[in-house]
C-alpha positions as CSV (number, residue, x, y, z in Angstrom):
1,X,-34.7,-8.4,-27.5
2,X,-31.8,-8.9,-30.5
3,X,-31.2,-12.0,-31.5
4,X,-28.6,-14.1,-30.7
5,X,-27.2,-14.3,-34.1
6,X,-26.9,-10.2,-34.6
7,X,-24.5,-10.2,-31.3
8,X,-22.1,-12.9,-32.6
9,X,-22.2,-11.0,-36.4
10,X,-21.3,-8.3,-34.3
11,X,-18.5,-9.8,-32.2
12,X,-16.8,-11.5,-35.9
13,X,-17.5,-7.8,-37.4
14,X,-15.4,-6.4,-34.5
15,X,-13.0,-9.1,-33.8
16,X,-10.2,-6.5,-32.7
17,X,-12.2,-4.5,-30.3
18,X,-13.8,-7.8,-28.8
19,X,-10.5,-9.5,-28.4
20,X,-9.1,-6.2,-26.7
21,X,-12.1,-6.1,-24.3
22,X,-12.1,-10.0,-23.4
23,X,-8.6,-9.8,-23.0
24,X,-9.1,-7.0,-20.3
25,X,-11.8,-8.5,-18.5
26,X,-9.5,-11.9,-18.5
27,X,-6.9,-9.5,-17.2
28,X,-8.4,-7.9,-13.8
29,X,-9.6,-11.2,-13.3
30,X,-6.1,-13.0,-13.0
31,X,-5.0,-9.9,-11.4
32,X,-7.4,-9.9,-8.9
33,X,-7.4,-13.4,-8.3
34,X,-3.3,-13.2,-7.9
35,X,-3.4,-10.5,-5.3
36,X,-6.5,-12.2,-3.2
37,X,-4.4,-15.6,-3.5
38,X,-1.3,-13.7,-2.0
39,X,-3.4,-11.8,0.6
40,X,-4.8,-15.5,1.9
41,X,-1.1,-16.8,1.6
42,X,0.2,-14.0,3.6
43,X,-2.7,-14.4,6.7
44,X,-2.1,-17.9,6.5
45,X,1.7,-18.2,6.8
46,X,1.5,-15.1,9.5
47,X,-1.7,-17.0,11.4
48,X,0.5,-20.0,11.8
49,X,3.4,-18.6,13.3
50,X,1.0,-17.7,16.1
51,X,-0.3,-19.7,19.3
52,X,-3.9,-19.4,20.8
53,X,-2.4,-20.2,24.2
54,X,-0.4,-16.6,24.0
55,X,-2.2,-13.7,24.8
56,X,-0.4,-9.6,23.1
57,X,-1.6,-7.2,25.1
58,X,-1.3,-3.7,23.4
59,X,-2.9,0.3,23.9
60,X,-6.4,0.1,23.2
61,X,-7.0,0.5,19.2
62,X,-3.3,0.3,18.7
63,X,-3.2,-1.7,14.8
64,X,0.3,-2.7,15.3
65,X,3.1,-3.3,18.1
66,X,4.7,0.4,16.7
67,X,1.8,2.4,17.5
68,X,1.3,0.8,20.8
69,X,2.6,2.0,24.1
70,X,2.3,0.0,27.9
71,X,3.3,1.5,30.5
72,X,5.9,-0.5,32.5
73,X,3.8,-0.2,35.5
74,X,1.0,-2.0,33.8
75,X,2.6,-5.4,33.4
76,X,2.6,-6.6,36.7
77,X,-1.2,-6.1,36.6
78,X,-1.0,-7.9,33.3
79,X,1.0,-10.5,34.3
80,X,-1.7,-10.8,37.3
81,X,-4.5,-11.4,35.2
82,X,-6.8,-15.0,35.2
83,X,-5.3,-17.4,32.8
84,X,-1.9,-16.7,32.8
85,X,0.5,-19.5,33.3
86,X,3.2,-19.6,36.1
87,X,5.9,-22.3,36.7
88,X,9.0,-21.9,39.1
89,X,10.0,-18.4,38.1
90,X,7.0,-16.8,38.0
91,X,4.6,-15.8,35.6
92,X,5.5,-16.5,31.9
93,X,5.7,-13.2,29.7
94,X,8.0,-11.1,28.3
95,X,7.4,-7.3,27.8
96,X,8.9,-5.9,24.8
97,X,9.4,-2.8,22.7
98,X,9.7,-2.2,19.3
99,X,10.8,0.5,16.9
100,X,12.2,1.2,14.0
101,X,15.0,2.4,12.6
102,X,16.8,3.2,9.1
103,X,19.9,0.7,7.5
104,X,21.7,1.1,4.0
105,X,20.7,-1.5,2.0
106,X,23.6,-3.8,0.5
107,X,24.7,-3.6,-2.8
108,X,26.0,0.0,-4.6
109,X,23.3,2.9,-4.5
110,X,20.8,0.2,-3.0
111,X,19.7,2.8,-0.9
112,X,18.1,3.3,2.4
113,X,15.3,0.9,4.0
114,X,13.9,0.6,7.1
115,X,13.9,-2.2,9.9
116,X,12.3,-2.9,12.6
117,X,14.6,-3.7,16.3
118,X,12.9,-5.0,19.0
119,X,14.1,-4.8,22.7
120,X,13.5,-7.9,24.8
121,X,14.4,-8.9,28.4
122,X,17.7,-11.2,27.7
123,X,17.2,-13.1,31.0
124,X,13.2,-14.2,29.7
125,X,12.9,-13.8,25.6
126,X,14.4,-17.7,24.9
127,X,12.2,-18.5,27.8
128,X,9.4,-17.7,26.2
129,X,10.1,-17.9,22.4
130,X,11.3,-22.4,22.7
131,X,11.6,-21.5,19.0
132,X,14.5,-19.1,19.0
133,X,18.2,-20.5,18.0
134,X,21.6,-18.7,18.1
135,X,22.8,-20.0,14.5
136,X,26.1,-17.8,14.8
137,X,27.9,-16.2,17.3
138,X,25.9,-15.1,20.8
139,X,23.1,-13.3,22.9
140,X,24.1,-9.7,23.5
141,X,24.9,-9.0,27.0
142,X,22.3,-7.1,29.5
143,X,22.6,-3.4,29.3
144,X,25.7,-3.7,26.6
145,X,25.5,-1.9,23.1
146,X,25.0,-5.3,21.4
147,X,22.6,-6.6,18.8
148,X,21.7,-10.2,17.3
149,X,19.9,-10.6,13.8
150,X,17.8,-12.0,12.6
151,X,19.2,-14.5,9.7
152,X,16.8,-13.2,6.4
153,X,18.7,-10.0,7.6
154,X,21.9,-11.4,6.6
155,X,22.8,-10.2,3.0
156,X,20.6,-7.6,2.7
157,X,21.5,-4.5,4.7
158,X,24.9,-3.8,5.2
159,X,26.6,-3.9,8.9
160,X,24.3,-6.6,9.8
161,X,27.0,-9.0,9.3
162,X,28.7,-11.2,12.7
163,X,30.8,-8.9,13.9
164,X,30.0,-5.8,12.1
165,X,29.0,-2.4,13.4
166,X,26.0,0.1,12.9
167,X,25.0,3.3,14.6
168,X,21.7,2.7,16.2
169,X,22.1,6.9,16.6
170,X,24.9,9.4,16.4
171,X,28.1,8.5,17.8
172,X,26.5,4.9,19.4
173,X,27.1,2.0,17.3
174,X,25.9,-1.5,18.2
175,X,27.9,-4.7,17.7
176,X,26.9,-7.3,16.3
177,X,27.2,-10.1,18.3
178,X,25.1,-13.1,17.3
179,X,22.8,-14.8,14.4
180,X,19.4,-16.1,15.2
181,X,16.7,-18.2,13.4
182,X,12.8,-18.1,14.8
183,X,11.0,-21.3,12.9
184,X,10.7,-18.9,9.8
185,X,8.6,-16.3,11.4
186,X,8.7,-13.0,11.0
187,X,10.9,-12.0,13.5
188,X,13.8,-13.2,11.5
189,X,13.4,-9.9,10.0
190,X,14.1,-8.1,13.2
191,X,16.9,-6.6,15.6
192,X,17.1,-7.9,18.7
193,X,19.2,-6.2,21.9
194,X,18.4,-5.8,25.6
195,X,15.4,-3.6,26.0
196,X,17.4,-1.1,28.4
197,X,19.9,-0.3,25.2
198,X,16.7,0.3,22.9
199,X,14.7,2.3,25.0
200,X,17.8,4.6,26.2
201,X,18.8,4.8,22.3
202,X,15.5,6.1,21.7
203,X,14.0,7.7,24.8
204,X,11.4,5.5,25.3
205,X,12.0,5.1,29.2
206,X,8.5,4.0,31.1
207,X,7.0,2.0,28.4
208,X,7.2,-1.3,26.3
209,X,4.8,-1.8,23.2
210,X,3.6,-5.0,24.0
211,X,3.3,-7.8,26.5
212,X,2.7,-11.2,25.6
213,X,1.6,-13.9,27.8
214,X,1.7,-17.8,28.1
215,X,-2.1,-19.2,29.2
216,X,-2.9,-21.8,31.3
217,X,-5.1,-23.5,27.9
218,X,-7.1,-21.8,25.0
219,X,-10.0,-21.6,27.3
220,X,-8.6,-19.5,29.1
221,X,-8.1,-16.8,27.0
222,X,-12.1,-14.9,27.2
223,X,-11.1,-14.3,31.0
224,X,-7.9,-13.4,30.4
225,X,-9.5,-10.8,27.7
226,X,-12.8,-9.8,30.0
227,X,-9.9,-9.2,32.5
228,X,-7.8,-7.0,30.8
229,X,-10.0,-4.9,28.9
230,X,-12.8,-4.2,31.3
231,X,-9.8,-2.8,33.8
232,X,-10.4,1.4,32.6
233,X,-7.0,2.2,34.4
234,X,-5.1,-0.3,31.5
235,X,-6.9,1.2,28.4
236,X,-5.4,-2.1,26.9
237,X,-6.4,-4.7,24.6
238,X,-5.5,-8.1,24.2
239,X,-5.5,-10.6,21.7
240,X,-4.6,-14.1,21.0
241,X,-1.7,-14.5,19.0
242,X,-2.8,-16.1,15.9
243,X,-5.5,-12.8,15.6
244,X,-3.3,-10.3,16.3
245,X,-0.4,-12.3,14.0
246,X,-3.2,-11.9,11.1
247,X,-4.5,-8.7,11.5
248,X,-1.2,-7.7,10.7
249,X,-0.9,-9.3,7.6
C-alpha cells in the first residue's frame, strides 16, 4: 500500500489535473443532485393537485390520458362500479377526451408548439372540478365552436387571447369565449370546449380517454379497482388520482 504522503505529493505535483478532476466530480454531483431535486419537486406539486377520493379510469397500460381510449359504452359500467359516489343527479363523473393540437407561439419567429385541448361535458366538468373559476369572459356553449383557456395560456401562444380566434382544423376556427383558473394545476395549461366539438374536429366519435370518478371515501377505492379491472370486457385500469397525477410527472 503507498503511503499517504506519496498521494498528496502527488496531488500538489499535479495541482492542475487534480483541480480539473475534483472540479468534475463536484460537477455531476450538483448536476445530479439539481435534476433529482426538480424530479421530486415536479411529483410533489403534480401529487398534490390530486385527490385519493377520485378514481381515472384509462385503456389498460395506457401511460397517459393521450394514449388512452374508453369506449363511450363503457362508462355507464364505470360509473356502476362499488365505491362510486351519487347525490341527486346521479353518479358523480365526468368522461373526458383529450388531444392535442399545434398553436404559434407568441412573439416574432417564436415558432410552433404544441397544446393539449381537452373536451369535457359542459353540463358536469364544474360539477366535478369545485376548483375551476371563469376569471374572464364565459363557458363555451354545448355543441358550439367555442373554447375557454386556461390562464398560464394567456401570453404565450397567440389567438388564445378573450375573444380571439384559432383554427382547431381547416376552415373551423374556435372562439374564444372565456378565461379559467384551476387552483394552479396543470390544467391551466389546457383547452377546454364541449366534448361533441372536439371529438367531431378530430374524429374521435365512440370514445373518451378517460373517466374520472368521485368515491364514496379512500377506502373505497381497492373495490372500486378489483371492480374495474377484473371486468375482461373493460380492458381498463384505474387509479387514484394522486398516482396517476405522479406517474405523469
Amino acid at each position: 500500500m503507498l503511503p499517504l504522503s506519496y498521494t498528496w505529493r502527488n496531488i500538489i505535483a499535479r495541482r492542475g489535473s487534480s483541480f480539473a478532476s475534483m472540479f468534475g466530480i463536484a460537477l455531476v454531483v450538483f448536476v445530479l443532485a439539481a435534476s433529482m431535486m426538480l424530479v421530486a419537486g415536479v411529483q410533489k406539486a403534480l401529487g398534490d393537485s390530486g385527490s385519493e377520493e377520485v378514481g381515472v379510469v384509462v385503456r389498460k397500460g395506457s401511460d397517459g390520458e393521450l394514449a388512452s381510449s374508453v369506449a363511450v359504452a363503457s362508462i355507464g359500467l364505470i360509473q356502476a362500479a362499488p365505491g362510486v359516489k351519487n347525490d341527486a343527479t346521479g353518479p358523480i363523473s365526468v368522461a373526458e377526451l383529450v388531444v392535442v393540437m399545434a398553436l404559434e407561439k407568441a412573439g416574432e419567429g417564436a415558432g410552433i408548439a404544441n397544446v393539449q385541448m381537452r373536451g369535457v361535458p359542459l353540463d358536469a366538468v364544474t360539477r366535478f372540478r369545485p376548483n375551476v373559476k371563469l376569471i374572464a369572459g364565459r363557458a363555451p356553449n354545448p355543441g358550439a365552436d367555442e373554447v375557454m383557456v386556461g390562464a398560464r395560456l394567456i401570453g404565450r401562444f397567440k389567438g388564445v387571447t378573450l375573444g380571439d380566434h384559432f383554427d382547431v382544423k381547416k376552415n373551423r376556427p374556435l372562439e374564444v369565449v372565456g378565461v379559467f383558473e384551476d387552483a394552479g394545476s396543470a390544467s391551466e395549461s389546457e383547452l377546454w370546449a364541449d366534448i361533441e366539438t372536439v371529438r367531431s374536429s378530430f374524429g374521435r366519435e365512440g370514445i373518451v380517454s378517460s373517466v374520472r370518478v368521485q368515491l364514496t371515501s379512500v377506502s373505497a377505492f381497492d373495490t372500486f379497482e378489483a371492480m374495474i379491472e377484473q371486468d375482461k370486457r373493460l380492458g381498463l385500469d384505474a387509479h387514484t388520482e394522486r398516482e396517476w397525477n405522479e406517474r405523469q410527472s
